[in-house]
N, C-alpha and C positions, 0 to 999 in steps of 0.2 A: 679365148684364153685368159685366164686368170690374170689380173694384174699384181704385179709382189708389193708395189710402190702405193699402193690404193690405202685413201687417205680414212683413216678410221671417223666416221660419224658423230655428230654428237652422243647418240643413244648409249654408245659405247666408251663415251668418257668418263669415267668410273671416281665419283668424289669419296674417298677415302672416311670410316668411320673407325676412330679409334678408341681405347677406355686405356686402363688402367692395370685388366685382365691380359692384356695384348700381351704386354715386357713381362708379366708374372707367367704366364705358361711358354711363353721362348723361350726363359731362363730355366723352366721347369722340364722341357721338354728335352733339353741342351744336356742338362744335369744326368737326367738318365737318357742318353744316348738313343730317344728313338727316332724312328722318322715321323713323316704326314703327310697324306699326299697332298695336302695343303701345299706344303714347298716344293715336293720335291716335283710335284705334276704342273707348278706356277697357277696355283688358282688364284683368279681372281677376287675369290671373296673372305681370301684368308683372314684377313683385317678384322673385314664384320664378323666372321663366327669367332674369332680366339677372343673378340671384346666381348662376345655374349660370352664366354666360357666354354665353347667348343671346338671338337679338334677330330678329323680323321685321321688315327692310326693306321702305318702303312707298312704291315709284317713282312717279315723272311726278306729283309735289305732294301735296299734305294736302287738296284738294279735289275733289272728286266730280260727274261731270257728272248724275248719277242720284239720286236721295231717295229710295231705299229706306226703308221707314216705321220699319226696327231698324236701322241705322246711323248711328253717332253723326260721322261721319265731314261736313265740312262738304260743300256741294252748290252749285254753280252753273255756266250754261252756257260759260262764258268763261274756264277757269284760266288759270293762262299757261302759255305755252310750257313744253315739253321744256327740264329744265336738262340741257344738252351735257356737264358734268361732272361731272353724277351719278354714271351707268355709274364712273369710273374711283376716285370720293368713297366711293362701297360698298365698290367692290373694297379698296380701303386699308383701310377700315373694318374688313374681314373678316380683314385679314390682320394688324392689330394684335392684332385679339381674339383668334390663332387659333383661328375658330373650326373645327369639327370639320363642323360640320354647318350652312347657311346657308338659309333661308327668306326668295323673294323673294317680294313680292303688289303690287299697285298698285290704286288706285282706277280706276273706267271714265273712257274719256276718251274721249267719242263725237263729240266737238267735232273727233279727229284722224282724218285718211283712214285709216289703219290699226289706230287706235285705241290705238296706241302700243306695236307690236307689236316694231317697229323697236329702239325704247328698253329694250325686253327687251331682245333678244337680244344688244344689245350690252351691257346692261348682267351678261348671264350669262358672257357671253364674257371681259370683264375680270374677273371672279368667278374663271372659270374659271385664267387665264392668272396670276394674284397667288396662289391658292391650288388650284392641281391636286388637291390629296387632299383637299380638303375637297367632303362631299356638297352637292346642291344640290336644293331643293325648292321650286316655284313653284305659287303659288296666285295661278292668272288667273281674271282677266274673262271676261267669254264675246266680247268684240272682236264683238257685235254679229253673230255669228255666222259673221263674215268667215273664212273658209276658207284664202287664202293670209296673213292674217295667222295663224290659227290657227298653221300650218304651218312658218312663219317661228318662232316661240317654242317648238314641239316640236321640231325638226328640230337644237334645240343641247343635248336629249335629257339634261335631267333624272333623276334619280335617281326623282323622284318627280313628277308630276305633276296640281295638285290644284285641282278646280275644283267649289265647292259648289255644291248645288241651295238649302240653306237651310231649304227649308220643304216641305211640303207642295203639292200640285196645288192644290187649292181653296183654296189662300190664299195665291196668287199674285199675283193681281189686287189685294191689299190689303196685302200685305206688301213687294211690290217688283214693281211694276209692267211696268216697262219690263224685265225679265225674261220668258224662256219656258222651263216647265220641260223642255221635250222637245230643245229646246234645248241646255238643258246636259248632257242626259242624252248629245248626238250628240257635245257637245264630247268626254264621259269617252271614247263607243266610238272617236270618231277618234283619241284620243288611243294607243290601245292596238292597235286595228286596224291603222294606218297609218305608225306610228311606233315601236312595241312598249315603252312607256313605263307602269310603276306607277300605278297612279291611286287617288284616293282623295276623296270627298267629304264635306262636313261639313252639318248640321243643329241651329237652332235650335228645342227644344221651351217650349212655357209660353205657345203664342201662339193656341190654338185648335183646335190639330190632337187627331184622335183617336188614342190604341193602333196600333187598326189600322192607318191610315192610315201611322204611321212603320212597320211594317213594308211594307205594299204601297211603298214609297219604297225601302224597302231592297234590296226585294229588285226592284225595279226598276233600282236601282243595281248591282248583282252581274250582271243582265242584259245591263249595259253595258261589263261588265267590270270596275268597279272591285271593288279591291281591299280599300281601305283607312276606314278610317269615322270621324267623330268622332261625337258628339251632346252637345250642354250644352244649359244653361237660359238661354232667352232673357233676359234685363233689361233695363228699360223705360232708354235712357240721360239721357233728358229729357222732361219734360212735353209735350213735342212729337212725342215718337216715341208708337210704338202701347202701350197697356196690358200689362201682363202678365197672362196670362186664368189663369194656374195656375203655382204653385210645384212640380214635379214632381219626388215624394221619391227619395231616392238608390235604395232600392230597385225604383221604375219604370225608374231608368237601367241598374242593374243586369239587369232584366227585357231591357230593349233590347240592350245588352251580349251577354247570353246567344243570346239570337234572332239576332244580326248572326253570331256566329261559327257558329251552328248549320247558315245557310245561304252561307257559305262565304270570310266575308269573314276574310283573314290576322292583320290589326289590326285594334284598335275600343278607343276611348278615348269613353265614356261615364259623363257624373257631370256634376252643378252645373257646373262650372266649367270645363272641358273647349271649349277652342276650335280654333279650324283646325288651330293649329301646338302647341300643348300637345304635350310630349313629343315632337315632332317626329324623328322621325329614329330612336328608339327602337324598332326592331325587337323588340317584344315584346307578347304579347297583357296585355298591364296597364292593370289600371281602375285603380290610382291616384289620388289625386285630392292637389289643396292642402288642405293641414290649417293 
């Protein structure tokens, strides 16, 4: 049994790098009212990306129609409505910052018919049209599996295209419910099959899972085509979310690190801290990590 009281590691004490860019895009981000899942997910490495000048946008609200048991992300069935001026509030956003490289993600919204597939694409499309040379990287929802919404949010064809599985098969049922992982594994291959789009998924370890188990995941993922990999260590974000069952030392991510590229994957960012967008965009096989 999980201990809640378990004393976090050194590995996992996180020395803080800030700039000058940090207070200019908080203020920035403040002003036109978006979100990130930077804050609203508690990432760890918000610091280091807003001081490089980078920021995941996090569409259609700060609230979540799903309780996923590791997300810190609020939850309830009724958000409000699609803001109409989001899409055009990003794209400004993006293009103050110029950023280089832009990650979009959104909470599930199964409360809407398309699951807010719509607000993608346009909100890609204004992305697109304020900053042409900047890359573009979207980490969806699975839209419930919905096919023409899939389709609708590929079809404005992404640089890169990135939709986690999370976890493990056997701890699906307890870790996020209302997910299926074969599921998502269909979203990666449509993604690549049908659209010919980069793909890449991300994984929480420290929740239960065995060794093996993240490799058969991997290489289940390679199977579907994707390309691309994250792996960090899960944390518990409140006494409400699920325990953390294991603090997994830098060298088992290393271990995983080495086995992702072994069996064919381009990129693989594994280490403690290591989330969806971490280095984002960084075309390079670098474990890296915050120091």
């Amino acid at each position: 049994m999980a201990d809640q009281r378990m004393r976090k590691p050194e590995w996992l004490k996180l020395r803080m790098r800030t700039g000058p860019e940090f207070g200019d895009i908080q203020r920035l981000l403040s002003e036109k009212s978006l979100n990130t899942v930077c804050r609203s997910a508690m990432c760890p490495n918000t610091r280091e990306c807003w001081s490089r000048g980078t920021a995941t946008f996090l569409l259609l609200g700060n609230v979540c129609t799903r309780s996923c048991r590791f997300c810190a992300i609020g939850t309830e069935q009724k958000p409000l409505p699609p803001d109409p001026q989001e899409p055009s509030r990003i794209a400004e956003a993006v293009l103050t910052m110029k950023l280089k490289y832009t990650v979009l993600t959104s909470v599930n919204r199964d409360d809407l018919q398309d699951g807010g597939a719509a607000h993608w694409a346009e909100t890609m499309r204004a992305v697109r049209t304020s900053s042409p040379d900047a890359g573009l990287e979207c980490l969806i929802p699975d839209f419930a599996g919905n096919h023409d919404a899939l389709d609708l949010v590929m079809k404005e064809l992404p640089e890169v295209l990135n939709h986690n599985i999370e976890t493990v098969p056997r701890l699906y049922r307890k870790v996020r419910p209302l997910a299926r992982y074969h599921r998502s594994l269909s979203i990666l291959e449509r993604a690549l099959a049908l659209h010919g789009l980069t793909t890449k998924s991300g994984m929480m370890v420290g929740m239960g899972e065995t060794f093996d188990e993240v490799l058969s995941s991997m290489r289940d993922l390679r199977e579907a085509g994707c390309s691309q990999l994250t792996i960090g260590q899960y944390l518990q974000p409140t006494a409400s979310h699920l325990p953390v069952e294991r603090y997994v030392p830098p060298e088992e991510f290393d271990a995983y690190r080495n086995e992702a590229l072994t069996i064919g994957f381009s990129t693989v960012q594994s280490g403690p801290f290591v989330r969806s967008s971490y280095l984002a965009g960084i075309d390079e096989q670098s474990n890296d990590q915050p120091h």
